[in-house]
Backbone as ProteinMPNN parsed JSONL, in Angstrom:
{"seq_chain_A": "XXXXXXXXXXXXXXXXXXXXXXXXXXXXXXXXXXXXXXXXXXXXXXXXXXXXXXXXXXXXXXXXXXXXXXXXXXXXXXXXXXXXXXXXXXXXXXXXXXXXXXXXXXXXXXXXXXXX", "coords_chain_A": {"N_chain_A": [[-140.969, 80.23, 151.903], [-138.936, 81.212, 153.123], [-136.382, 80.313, 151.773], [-136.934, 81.304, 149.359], [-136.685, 84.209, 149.348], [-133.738, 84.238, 150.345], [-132.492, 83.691, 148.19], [-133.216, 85.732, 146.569], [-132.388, 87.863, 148.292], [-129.691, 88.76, 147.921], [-129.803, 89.229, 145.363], [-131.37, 91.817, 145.332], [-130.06, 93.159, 147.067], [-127.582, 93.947, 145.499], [-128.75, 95.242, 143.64], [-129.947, 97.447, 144.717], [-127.88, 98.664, 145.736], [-126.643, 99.533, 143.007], [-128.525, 101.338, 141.816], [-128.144, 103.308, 144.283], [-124.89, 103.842, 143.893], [-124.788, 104.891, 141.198], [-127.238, 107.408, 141.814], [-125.204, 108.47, 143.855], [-122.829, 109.325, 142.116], [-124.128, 110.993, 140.728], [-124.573, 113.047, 142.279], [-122.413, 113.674, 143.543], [-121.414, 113.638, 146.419], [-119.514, 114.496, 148.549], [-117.268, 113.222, 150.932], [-118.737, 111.255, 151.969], [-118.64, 106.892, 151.543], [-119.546, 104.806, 148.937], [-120.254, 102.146, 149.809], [-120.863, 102.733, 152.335], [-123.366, 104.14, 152.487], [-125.258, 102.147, 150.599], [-125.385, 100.215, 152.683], [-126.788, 101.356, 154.692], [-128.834, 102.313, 153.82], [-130.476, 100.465, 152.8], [-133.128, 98.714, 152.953], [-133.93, 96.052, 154.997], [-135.707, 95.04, 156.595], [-138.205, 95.756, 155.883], [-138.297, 94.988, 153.193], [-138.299, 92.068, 154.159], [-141.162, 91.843, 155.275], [-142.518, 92.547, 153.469], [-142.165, 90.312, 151.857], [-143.621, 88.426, 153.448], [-142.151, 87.545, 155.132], [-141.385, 87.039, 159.014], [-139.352, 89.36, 161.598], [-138.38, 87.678, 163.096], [-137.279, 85.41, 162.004], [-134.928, 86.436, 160.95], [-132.711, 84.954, 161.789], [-132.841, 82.176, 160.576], [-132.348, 83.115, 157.819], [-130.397, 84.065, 157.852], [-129.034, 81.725, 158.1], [-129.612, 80.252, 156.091], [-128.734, 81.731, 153.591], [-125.565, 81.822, 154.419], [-124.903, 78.537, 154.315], [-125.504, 78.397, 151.358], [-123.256, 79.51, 149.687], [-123.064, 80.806, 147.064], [-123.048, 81.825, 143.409], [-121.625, 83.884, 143.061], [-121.777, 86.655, 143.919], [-121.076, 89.762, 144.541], [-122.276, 91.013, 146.22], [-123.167, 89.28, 148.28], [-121.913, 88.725, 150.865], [-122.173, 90.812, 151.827], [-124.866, 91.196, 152.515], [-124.721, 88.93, 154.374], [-123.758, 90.34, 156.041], [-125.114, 92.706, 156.461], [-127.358, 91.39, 157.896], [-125.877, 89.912, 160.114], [-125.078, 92.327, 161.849], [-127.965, 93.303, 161.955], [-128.969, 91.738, 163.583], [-127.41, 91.099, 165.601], [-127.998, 93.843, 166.877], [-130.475, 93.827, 167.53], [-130.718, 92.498, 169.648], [-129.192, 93.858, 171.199], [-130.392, 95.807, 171.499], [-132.799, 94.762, 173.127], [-131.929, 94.142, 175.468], [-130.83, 96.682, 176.512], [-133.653, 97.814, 177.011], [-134.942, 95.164, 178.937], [-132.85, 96.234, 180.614], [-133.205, 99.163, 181.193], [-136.186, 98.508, 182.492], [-135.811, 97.51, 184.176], [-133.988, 98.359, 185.592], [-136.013, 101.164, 186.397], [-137.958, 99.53, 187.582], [-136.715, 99.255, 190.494], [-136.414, 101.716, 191.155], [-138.782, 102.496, 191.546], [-140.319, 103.807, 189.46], [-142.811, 104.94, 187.52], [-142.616, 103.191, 184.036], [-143.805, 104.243, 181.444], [-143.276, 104.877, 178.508], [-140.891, 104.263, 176.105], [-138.597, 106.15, 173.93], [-137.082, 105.327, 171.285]], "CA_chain_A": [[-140.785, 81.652, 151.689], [-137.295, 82.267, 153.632], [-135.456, 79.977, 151.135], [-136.674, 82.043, 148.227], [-136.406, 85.374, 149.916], [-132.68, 84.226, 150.899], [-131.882, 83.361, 147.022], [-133.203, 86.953, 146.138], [-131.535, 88.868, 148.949], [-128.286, 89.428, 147.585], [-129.909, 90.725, 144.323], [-132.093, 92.852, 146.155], [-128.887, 94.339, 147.221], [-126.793, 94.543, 144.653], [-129.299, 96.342, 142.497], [-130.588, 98.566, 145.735], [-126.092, 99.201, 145.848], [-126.269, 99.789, 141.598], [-129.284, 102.733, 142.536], [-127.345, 104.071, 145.107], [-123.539, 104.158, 143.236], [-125.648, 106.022, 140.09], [-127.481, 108.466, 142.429], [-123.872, 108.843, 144.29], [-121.998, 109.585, 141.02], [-124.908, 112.305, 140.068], [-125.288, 114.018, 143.623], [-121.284, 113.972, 143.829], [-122.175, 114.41, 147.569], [-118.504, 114.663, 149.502], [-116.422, 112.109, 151.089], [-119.537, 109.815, 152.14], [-118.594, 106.185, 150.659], [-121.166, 104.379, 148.141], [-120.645, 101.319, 150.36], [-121.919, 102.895, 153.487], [-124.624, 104.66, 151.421], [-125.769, 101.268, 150.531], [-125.204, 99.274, 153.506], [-127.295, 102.086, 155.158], [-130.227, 102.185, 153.382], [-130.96, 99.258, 152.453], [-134.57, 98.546, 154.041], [-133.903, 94.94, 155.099], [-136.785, 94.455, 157.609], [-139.433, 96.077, 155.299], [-137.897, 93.946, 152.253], [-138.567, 90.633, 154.452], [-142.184, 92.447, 155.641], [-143.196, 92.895, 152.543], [-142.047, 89.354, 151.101], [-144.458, 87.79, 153.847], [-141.641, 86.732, 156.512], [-141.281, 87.934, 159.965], [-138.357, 89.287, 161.485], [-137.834, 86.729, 163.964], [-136.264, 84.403, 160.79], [-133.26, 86.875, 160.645], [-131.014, 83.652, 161.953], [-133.115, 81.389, 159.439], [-132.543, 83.676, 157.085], [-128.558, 83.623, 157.761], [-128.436, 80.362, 158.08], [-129.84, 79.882, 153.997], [-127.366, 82.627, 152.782], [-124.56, 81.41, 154.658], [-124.949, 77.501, 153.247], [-125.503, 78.932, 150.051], [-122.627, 80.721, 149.029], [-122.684, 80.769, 146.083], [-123.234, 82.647, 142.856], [-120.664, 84.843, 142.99], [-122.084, 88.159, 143.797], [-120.185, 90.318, 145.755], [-123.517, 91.997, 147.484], [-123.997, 88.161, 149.001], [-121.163, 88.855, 151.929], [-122.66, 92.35, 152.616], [-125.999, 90.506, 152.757], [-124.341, 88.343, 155.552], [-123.116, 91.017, 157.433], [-126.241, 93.001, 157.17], [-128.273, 90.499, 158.84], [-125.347, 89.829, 161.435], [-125.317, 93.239, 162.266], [-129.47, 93.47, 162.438], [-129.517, 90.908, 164.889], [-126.929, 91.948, 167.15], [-128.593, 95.456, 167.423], [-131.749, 93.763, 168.242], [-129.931, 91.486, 170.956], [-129.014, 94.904, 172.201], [-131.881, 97.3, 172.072], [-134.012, 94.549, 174.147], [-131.335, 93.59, 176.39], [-131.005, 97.802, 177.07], [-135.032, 97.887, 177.078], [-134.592, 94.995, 179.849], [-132.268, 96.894, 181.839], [-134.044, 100.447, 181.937], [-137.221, 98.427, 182.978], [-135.286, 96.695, 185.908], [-134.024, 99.861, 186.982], [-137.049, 101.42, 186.64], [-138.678, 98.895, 188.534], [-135.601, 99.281, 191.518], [-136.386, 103.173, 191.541], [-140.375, 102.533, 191.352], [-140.811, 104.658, 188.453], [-143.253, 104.401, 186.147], [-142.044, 103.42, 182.479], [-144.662, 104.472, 180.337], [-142.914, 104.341, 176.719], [-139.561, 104.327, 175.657], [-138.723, 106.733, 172.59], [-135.912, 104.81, 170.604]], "C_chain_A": [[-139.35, 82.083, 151.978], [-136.401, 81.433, 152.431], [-135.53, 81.114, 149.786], [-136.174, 82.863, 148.508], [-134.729, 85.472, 149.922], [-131.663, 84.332, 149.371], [-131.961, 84.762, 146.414], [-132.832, 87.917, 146.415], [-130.172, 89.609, 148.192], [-128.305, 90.082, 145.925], [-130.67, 91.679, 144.315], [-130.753, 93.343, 146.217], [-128.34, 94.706, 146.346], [-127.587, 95.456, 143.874], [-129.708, 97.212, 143.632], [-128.386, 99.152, 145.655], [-126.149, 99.845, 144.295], [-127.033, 100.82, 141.486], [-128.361, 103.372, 143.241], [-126.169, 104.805, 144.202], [-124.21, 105.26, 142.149], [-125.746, 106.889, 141.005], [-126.282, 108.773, 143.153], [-123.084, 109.639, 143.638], [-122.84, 111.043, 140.185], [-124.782, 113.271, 140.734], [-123.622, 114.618, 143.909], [-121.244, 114.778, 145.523], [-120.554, 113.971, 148.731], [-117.647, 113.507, 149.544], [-117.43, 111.083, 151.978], [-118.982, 108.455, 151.251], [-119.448, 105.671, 150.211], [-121.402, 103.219, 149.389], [-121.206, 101.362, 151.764], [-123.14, 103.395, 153.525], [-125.684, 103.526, 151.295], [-126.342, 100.324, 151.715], [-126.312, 100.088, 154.621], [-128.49, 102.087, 155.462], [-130.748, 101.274, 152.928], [-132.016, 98.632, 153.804], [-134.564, 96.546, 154.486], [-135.105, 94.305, 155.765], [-138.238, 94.587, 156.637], [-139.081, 95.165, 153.761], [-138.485, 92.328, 153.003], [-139.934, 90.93, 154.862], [-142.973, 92.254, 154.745], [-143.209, 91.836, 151.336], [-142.755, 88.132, 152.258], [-143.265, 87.13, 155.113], [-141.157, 87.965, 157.716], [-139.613, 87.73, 160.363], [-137.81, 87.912, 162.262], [-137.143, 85.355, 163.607], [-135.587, 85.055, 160.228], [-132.505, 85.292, 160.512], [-131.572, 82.832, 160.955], [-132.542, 81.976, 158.35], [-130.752, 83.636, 156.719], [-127.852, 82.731, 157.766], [-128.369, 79.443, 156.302], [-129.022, 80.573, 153.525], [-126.198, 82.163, 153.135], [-124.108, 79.645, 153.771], [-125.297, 77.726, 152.151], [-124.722, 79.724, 149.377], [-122.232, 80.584, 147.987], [-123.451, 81.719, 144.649], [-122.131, 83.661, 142.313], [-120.848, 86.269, 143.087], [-121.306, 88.543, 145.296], [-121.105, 90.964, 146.683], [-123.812, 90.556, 148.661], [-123.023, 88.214, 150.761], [-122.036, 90.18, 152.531], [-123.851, 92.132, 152.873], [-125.678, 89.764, 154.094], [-123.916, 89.299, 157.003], [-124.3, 92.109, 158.043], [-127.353, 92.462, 157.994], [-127.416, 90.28, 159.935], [-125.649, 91.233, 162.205], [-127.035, 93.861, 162.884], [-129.556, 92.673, 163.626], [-128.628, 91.445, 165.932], [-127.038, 93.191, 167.705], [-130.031, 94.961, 167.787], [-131.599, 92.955, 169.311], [-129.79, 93.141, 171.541], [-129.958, 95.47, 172.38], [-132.562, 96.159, 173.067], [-132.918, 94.313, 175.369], [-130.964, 95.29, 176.972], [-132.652, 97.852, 177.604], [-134.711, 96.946, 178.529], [-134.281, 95.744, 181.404], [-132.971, 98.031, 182.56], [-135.28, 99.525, 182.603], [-136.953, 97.903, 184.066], [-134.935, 97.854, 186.852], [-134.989, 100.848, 186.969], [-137.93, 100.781, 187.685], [-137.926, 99.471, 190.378], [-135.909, 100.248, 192.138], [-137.883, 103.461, 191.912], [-141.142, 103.711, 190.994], [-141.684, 104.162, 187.916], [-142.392, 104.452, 184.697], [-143.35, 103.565, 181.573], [-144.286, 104.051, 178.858], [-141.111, 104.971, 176.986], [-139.033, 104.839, 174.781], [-136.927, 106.067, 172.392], [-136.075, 105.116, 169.166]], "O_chain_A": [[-138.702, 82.949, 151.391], [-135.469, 82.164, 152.096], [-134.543, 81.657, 149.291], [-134.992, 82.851, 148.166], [-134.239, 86.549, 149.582], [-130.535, 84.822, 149.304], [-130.982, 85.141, 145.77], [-132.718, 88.877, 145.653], [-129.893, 90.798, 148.039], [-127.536, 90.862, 145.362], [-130.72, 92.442, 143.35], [-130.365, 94.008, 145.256], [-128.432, 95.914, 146.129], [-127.042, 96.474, 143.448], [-129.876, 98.266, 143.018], [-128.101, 100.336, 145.47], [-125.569, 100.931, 144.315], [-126.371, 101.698, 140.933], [-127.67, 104.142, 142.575], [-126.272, 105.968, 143.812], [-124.077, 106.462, 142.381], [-124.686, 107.409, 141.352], [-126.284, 109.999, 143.046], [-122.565, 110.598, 144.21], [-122.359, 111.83, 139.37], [-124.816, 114.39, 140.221], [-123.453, 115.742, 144.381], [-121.109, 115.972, 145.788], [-120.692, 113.142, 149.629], [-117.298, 112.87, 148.551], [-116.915, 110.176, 152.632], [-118.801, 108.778, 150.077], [-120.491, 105.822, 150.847], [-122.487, 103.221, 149.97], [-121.82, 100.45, 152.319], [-123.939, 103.169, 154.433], [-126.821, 103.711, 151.729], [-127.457, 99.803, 151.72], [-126.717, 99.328, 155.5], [-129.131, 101.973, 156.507], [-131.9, 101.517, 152.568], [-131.815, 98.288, 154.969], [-135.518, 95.923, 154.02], [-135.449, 93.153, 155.499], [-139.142, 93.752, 156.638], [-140.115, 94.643, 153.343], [-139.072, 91.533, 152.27], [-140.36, 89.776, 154.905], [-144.103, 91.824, 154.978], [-143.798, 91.997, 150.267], [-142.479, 86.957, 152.017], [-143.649, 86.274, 155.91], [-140.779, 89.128, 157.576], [-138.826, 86.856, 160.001], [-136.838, 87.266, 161.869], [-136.652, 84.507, 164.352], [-135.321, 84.76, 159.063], [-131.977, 84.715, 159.561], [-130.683, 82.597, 160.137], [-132.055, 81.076, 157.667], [-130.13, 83.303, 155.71], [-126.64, 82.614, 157.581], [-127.66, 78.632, 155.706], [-128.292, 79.92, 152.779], [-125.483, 81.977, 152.15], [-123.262, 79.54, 152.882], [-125.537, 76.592, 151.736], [-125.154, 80.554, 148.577], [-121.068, 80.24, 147.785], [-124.482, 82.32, 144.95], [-121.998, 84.05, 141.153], [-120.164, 87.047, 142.422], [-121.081, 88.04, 146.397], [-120.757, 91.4, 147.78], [-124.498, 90.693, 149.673], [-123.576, 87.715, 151.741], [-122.421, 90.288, 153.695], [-124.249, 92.982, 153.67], [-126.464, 90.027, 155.004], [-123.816, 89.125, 158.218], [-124.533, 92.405, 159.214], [-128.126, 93.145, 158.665], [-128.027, 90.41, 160.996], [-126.445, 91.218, 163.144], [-127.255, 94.577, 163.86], [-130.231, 93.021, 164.594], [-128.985, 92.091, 166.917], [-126.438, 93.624, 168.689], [-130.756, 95.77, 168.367], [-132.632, 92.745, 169.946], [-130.529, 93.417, 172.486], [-130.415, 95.661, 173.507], [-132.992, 96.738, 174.064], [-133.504, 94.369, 176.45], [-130.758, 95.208, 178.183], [-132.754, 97.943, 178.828], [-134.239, 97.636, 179.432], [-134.83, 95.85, 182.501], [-133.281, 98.125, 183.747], [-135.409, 100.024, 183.721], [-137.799, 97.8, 184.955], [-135.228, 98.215, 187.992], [-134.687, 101.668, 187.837], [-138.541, 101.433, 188.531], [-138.633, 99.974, 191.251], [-135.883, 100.241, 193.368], [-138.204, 104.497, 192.495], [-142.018, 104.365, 191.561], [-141.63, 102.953, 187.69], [-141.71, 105.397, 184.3], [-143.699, 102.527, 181.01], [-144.814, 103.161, 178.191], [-140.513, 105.746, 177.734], [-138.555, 103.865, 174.199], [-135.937, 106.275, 173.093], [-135.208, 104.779, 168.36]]}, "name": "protein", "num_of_chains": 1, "seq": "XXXXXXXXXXXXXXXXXXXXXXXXXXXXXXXXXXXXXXXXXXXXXXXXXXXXXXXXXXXXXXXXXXXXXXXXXXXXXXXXXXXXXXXXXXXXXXXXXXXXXXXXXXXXXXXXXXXX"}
C-alpha cells in the first residue's frame, strides 16, 4: 500500500495545487501566495486514511518518495517537505503533551483533556 500511495502522492498534490491556483486566480483573494494555499490545505493525513495506511508510516512513506525521485514533478519536493514538516509537528505536539503531563503530575493536578 505505502509504495503505491508514495507513487501517487505527488500527483495528489500537484492536481490538489492545480484546484487551488484556479480557485486562487477566480477569488483574486489579496497577497496570500498559491503555494501556501496549497501547502496548507492539502489533507495529507486523511489522503493516507483514506488510502488504508496509518499515520505512523509518515517516515516509510518519506523514505519511498525520497529514493524515488523521480518523474519530474515539481509537487514531488513539496511532497517531501510536507511530510518532513508533519512529522516534526507530531515529534512536538507529544513531546509538549509529555511535558504538560509531567508538570501536571509535579503540581498534582488533574489533566483531564487537553484542547489542541
Amino acid at each position: 500500500m505505502v509504495p503505491n500511495f508514495a507513487k501517487q502522492l505527488p500527483e495528489l498534490y500537484e492536481a490538489h495545487e492545480r484546484y487551488i491556483t484556479a480557485d486562487h486566480l477566480t477569488r483574486k483573494t489579496g497577497e496570500v501566495s498559491v503555494g501556501t494555499l496549497s501547502f496548507d490545505s492539502f489533507r495529507l493525513i486523511e489522503s493516507m486514511h483514506s488510502n488504508g495506511i496509518n499515520v505512523r508510516y509518515l517516515g516509510v512513506l518519506y523514505t519511498f518518495l525520497y529514493q524515488k525521485k523521480t518523474g519530474g514533478l515539481a509537487a514531488h519536493a513539496s511532497c517531501l517537505a510536507l511530510l518532513l514538516v508533519e512529522m516534526i509537528l507530531r515529534v512536538l505536539k507529544h513531546d509538549l503533551l509529555r511535558r504538560l503531563r509531567q508538570c501536571m503530575q509535579e503540581l498534582k493536578e488533574p489533566l483531564d483533556e487537553v484542547p489542541l
